[in-house]
C-alpha positions in Angstrom: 0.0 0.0 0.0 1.7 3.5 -0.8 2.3 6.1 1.8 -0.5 9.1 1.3 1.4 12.8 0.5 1.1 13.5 4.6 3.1 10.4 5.4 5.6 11.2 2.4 6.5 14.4 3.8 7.1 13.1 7.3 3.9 13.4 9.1 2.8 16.5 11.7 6.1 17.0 12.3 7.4 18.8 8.9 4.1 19.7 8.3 4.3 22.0 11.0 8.1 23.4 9.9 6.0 23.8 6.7 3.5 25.8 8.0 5.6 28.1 10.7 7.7 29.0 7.4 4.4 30.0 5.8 3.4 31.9 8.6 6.7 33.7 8.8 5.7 35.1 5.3 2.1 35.6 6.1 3.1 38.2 9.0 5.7 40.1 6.7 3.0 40.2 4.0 1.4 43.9 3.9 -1.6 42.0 2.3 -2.4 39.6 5.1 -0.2 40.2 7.9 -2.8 42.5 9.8 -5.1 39.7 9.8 -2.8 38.2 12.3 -2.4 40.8 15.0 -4.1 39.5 17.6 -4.2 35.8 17.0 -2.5 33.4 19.4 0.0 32.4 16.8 1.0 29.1 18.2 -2.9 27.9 18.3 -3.4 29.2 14.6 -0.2 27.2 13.7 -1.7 24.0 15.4 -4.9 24.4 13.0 -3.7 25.6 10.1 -0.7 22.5 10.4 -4.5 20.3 11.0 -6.3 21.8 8.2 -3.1 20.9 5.7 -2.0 17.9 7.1 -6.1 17.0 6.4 -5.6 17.8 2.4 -2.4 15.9 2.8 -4.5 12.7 3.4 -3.8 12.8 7.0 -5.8 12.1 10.0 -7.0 15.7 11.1 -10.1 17.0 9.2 -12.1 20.0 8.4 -15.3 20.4 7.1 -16.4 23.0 4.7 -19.0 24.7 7.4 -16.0 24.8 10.0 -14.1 26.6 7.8 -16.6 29.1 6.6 -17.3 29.5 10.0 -14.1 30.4 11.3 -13.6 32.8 8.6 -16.7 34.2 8.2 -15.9 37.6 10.7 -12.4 38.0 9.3 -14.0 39.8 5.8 -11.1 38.1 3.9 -11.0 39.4 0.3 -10.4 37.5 -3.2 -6.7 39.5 -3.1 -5.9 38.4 0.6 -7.1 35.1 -0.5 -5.0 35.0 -3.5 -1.9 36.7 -1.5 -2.2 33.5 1.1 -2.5 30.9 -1.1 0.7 32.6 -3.0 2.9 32.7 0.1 2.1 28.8 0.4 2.8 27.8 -2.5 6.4 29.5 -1.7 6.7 28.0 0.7 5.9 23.7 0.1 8.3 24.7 -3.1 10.7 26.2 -0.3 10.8 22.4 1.4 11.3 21.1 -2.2 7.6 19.4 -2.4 6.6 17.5 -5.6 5.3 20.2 -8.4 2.4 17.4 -8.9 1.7 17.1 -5.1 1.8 21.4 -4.9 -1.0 21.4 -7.2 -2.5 18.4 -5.2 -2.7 20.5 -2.0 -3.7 24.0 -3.7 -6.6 22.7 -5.2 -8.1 21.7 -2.3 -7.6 24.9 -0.8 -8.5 26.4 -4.2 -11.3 24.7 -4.5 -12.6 25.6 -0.4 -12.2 29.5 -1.9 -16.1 30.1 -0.9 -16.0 29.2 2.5 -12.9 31.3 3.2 -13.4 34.8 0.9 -16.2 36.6 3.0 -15.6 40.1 2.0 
């Protein structure tokens, strides 16, 4: 049986590297980093490292209603949208992820675009 993409990549643990990298970005981004003021960074870290390891094929998972609901107040816009899922893509490039499994994981983000853009 082969490994899914969240096994391949070494489980939670990289996953996480991955997404503190991101995250890194996300705050220096003029675009999004205000969104990030006052959020407990290591709890947003723990979900968003949840929500990807999910499109990963890993064991955490997120429903389309959880994440419109936890985005719904934030009034996130089709630019901040597009800036976050540009600074992720940098960044599973940055730890030399497959071009085919890249694709993989931003269309399922891609594709959740409704749930997340409420402004």
């Amino acid at each position: 049986m082969s490994k899914s993409m969240f096994e391949r990549y070494g489980g939670f643990a990289n996953v996480s590297k991955v997404i503190m990298a991101f995250y890194d970005k996300a705050l220096d981004s003029d675009i999004i980093g205000h969104q990030f003021e006052d959020v407990e960074m290591s709890r947003q870290i723990d979900h968003q490292t949840k929500f990807i390891a999910s499109v990963m094929g890993g064991p955490a998972s997120y429903t389309d209603d959880a994440l419109h609901r936890v985005h719904a107040h934030l009034g996130i816009d089709k630019e901040q949208f597009d800036e976050m899922t540009a600074l992720l893509e940098e960044t599973l490039e940055d730890f030399d992820f497959d071009k085919s499994d890249i694709e993989e994981v931003m269309g399922h983000i891609r594709a959740r675009a409704r749930h997340i853009i409420t402004a």
